[in-house]
N, C-alpha and C positions, 0 to 999 in steps of 0.2 A: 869239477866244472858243472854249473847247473845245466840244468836240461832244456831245449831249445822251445822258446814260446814265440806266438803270431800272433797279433793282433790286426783288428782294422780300427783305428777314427776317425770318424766324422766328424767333422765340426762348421760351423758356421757361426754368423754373427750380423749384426743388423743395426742402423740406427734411424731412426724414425724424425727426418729432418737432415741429416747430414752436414753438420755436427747436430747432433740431435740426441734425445734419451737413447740409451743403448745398451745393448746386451748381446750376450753369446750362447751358446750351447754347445757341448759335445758330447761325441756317445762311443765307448770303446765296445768293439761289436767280438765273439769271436768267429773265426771265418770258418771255424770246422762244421759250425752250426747255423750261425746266422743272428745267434740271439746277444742282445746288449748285456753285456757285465759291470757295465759303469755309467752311468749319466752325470753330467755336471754343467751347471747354469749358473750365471750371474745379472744380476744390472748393474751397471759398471757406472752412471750416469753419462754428461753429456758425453760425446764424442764421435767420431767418424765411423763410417761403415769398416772401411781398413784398417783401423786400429781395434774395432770390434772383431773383426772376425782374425785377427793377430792374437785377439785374448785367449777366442776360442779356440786355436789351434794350443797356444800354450796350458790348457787347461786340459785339452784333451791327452797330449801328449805326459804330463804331469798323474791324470787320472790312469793312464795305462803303465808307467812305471810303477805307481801304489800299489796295481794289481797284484804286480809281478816283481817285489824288492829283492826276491834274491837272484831272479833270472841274469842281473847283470850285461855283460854285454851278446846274449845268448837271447834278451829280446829284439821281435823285430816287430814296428810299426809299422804299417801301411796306411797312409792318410789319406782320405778322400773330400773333396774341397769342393764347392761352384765356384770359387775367388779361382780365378784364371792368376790374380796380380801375386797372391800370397804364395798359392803352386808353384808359378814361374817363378819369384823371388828365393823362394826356401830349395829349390832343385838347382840353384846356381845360373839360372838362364837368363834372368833377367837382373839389372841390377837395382839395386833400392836406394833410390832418389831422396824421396822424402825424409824427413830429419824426424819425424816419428815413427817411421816404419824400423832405422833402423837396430834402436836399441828392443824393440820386440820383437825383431826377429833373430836378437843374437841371444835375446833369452830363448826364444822356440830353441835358437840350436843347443841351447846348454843342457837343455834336458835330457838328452839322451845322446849315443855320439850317433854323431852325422852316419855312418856306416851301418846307424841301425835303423832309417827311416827312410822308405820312400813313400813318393808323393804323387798321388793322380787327381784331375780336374776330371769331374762329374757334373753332367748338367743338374740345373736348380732342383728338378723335380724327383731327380736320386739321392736328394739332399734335404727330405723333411722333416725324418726325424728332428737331428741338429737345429734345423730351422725352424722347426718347432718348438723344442728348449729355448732359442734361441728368443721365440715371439712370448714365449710362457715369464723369460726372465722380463722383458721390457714392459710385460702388462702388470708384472708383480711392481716393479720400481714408479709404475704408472698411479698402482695404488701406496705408494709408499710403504714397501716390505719390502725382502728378498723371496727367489726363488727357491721353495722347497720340494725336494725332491719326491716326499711323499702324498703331494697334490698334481706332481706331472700325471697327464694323460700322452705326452708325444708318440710313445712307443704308439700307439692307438693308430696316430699317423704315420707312424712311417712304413715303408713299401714292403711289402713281402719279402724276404731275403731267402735264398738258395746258398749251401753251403760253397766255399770256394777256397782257392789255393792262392796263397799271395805271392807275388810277381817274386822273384829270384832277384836280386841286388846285383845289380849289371854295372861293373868299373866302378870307378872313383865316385864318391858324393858327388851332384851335379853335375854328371857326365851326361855330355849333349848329345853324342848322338842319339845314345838310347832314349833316353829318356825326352826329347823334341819328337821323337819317331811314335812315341808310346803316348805322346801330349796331340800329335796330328791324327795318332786313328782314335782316339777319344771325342775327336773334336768333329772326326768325318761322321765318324755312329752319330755322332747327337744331331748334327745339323744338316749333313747331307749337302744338299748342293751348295751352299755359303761357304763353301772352301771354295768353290770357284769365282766368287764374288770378292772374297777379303781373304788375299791367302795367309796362312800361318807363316811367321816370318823365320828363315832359315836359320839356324843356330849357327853360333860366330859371329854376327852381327856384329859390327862396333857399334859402341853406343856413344849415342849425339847430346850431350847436355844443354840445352836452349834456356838462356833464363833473361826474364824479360818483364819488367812492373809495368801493370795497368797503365791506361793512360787513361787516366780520369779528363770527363770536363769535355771530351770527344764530343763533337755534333752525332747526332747517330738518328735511327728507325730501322726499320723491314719497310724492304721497299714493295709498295703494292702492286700488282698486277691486272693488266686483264686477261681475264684467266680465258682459253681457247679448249678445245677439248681435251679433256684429260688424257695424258700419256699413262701406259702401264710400264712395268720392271723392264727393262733390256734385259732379269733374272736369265738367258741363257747361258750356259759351258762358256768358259775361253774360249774363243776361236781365234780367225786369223792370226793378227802379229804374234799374239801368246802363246802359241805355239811354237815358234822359232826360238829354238835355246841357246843359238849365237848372240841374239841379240839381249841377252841377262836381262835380269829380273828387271820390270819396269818399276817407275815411281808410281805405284799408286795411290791416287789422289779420293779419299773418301772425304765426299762434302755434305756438312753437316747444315742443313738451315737453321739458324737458332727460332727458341721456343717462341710460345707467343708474347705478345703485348698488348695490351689493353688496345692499340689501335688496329691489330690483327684481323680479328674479327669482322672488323667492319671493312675491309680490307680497302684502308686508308692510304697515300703516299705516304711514305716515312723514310726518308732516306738520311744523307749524311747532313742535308742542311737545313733540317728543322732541329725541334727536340730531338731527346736521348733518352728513350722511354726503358724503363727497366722490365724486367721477365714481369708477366703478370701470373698470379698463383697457379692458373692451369700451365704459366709457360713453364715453369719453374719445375712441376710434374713433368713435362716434357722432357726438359734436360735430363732430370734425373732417371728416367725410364733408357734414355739415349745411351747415361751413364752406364746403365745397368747393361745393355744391351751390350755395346764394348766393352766390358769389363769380361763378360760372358764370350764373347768370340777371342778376344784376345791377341788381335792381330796389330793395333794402330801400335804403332812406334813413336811417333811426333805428333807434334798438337801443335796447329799455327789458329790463329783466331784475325778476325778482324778488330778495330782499336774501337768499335760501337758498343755500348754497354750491354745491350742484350745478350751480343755474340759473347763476350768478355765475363756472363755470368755463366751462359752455358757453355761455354769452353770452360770454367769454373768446375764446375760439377763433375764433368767427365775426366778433368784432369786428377781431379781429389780422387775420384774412384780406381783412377791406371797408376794414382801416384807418378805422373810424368808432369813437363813443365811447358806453359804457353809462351810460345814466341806472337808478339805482334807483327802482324804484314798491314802496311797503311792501303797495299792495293788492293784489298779484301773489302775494304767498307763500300757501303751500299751508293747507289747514284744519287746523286743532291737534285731533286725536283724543285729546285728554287720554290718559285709561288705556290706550288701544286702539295707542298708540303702539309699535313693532316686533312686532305680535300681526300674526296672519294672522287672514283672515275666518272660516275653523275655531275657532282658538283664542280666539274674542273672543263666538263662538256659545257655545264649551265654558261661558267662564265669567263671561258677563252675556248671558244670552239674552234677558232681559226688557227690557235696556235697549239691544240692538241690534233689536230686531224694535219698539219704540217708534222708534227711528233711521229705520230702513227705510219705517216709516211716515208719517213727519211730518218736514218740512223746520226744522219749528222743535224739535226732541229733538236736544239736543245728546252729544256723546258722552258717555262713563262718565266721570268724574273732570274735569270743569267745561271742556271740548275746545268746539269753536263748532258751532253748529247751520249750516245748508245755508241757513238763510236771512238769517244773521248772515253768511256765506259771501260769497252774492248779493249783500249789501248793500254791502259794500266794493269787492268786484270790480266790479259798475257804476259806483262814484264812481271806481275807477282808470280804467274804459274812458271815460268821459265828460271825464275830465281831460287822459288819451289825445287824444280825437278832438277837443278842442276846440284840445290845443297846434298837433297834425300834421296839422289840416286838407289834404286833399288830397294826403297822402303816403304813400307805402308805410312800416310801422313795425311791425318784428320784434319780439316781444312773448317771452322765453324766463319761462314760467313752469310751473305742473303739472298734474295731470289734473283735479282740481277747479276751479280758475279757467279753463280752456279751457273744459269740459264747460259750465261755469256761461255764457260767453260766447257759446257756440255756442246754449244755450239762450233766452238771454235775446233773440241775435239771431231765434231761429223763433218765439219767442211761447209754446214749447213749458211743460208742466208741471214743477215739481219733479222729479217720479219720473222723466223724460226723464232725468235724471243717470243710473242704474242702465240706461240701454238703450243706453249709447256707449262703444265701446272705445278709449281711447286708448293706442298703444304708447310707448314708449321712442324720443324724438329724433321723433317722428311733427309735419307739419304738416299745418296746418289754416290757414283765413285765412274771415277776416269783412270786410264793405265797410261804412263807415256813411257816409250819404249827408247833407247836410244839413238836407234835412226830417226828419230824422230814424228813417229809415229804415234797413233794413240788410237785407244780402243775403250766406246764407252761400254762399261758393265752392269750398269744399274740408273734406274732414273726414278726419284720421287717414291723410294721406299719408306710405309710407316707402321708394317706390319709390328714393329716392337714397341709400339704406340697402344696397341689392342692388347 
């Protein structure tokens, strides 16, 4: 019988565009010492981030079998990952949705048997090596060659390593307790207090399949605001209701404002009933940071979107990145400002003052040219949240919609008035998240975060 061998790989992978040029890297390290025994990189051309960094996991696991041919089933892997999605999927915890995830990960599994791999998620920055390789393959494909091994600099970059001992193979492959347990204190070290913000979702969960086609041709915009003095994070601990563990895990509700659009900036009306303006190139970076951002925490479960194009591309992005599916809510799109549509708050004083300063007063004054009132607003957007929280009882569930239905949400969770709309600033791509508890209850966690923006 050969003699018992450990390795660690790192691997990562990236595409520049998503689907975009792409490539991977990985690095088989040994853990007695620290130092790499294998490097391996590709440009694979176009493709996704998740199918990228699926290569590189199958490339790293393939380079540490080559190592080691005769170790047989006497080696053991240990894989380290920033993909929170590829982690969860290959430890059995989550399941794989997507119709290209699945045959890459049945080759990851064929490489070695499942009994001799486990899998831990590391934050990005424990992750440079690989990510390195990973950026060194897409710049060679950039120039038309491949990556060669003998002009890598990565090692250069990547972190100091201290020898260590690889975790002991606990139960069956994808055994959840252990291994959900050993995925939430990985996830407390990196991030600290954002497990009280977006918890990590309990293992056993059923999973909810939602599948649902765009709906093209939708009236849409970001509805503009006048912005009052800026709010900070509600970022504090759980408290109240969330503490009572009769009342089980609430629905919480992370709301995603979609990125920007060209009428953003100028912070334009743009609701459901003008145009239907698409991300504009900063928006587009927005989403995809957003993406990254959740892909990296790893908690959303479900993705509802509003049917407006903009929500619809960045709920786009973050779904490709979780490999999960958007369900449409029509109560989600933004308030229709009739006449007030592409005006700015200026131009809409200039030439209906009497029927914005009735607006500003009254929740039920609908805008100039027959647009919906704030409390025709409210009335929809609670039958979407209540529809929401009754599906996704006790699940995390990513909400991409605009500033008027967050604002409206946030409010309706504090109990606050009407005019509470005109005191909240919501940015561009900003989260916010609300808990709703079973009794009926709710507790906001967050308002107007864009830290993962910087």
């Amino acid at each position: 019988m050969s003699a018992a061998r450990q390795v660690v790989v790192e691997a990562d992978g990236g595409s520049r565009g998503n689907p975009g040029p792409a490539g991977y890297g990985a690095v088989v390290i040994d853990p007695a010492t620290g130092e790499p025994l294998a490097e391996t990189a590709e440009y694979i051309g176009v493709a996704t981030n998740n199918v990228a960094e699926y290569r590189g996991l199958i490339a790293g696991l393939t380079a540490a079998k080559a190592l080691f041919p005769d170790a047989g089933d006497a080696l053991r892997v240990h894989v380290r990952m920033d993909s929170k999605l590829v982690v969860e999927q290959m430890s059995g915890r989550w399941k794989i949705k997507h119709p290209d995830m699945k045959p890459l990960a049945a080759r990851a599994a064929a490489v070695l048997p499942p009994s001799s791999v486990t899998y831990e998620w590391i934050p990005r920055a424990q992750n440079k090596h690989a990510d390195r390789l990973a950026n060194e393959a897409m710049d060679a494909g950039r120039d038309g060659r491949q990556w060669e091994a003998s002009a890598s600099t990565a090692v250069l970059d990547a972190p100091a390593r201290t020898p260590s001992t690889l975790p002991p193979v606990q139960g069956p492959p994808g055994d959840q307790v252990a291994g959900a347990a050993k995925a939430r204190a990985a996830l407390a070290a990196a991030r600290g207090a954002a497990d009280t913000l977006f918890p990590v979702p309990e293992p056993g969960v059923p999973d909810t399949t939602v599948r649902s086609a765009p709906a093209p041709g939708q009236p849409a915009g970001t509805a503009s605001e006048k912005a009052g003095a800026p709010q900070q994070k509600a970022g504090a601990p759980q408290t109240g209701w969330g503490s009572a563990p009769d009342l089980g895990a609430p629905a919480t509700l992370v709301l995603l404002r979609h990125g920007e659009t060209a009428l953003t900036p100028e912070k334009r009306f743009s609701g459901s009933g003008g145009t239907d303006p698409e991300l504009s190139a900063t928006g587009r970076g927005q989403a995809e940071r957003a993406a990254e951002h959740f892909a990296a925490l790893g908690t959303v479960q479900e993705l509802v979107s509003s049917p407006l194009r903009r929500c619809r591309e960045t709920a786009a992005a973050v779904a490709d990145r979780l490999g999960l599916d958007v369900r449409i809510d029509e109560g989600l799109r933004e308030t229709d400002f009739g006449a007030w549509e592409g005006l700015t708050f200026g131009e809409v004083r200039e030439r209906y003052a009497d029927d914005l300063t009735a607006w500003l007063a009254s929740p039920d004054t609908a805008p100039t040219g027959g647009g919906e009132s704030f409390a025709q607003v409210a009335e929809r957007v609670a039958a979407a949240r209540d529809r929401i929280v009754a599906r996704y009882a006790g699940r995390t569930v990513l909400l991409v919609t605009h500033v008027t239905p967050i604002k409206t949400l946030v409010r309706l969770a504090l109990g606050a008035p009407p005019e509470a709309l005109f005191r909240m600033e919501l940015s561009a791509a900003s989260i916010s998240t609300v808990a709703h508890y079973a009794d009926g209850n709710a507790s906001v966690r967050l308002l107007n975060d864009t830290s993962h923006l910087r």
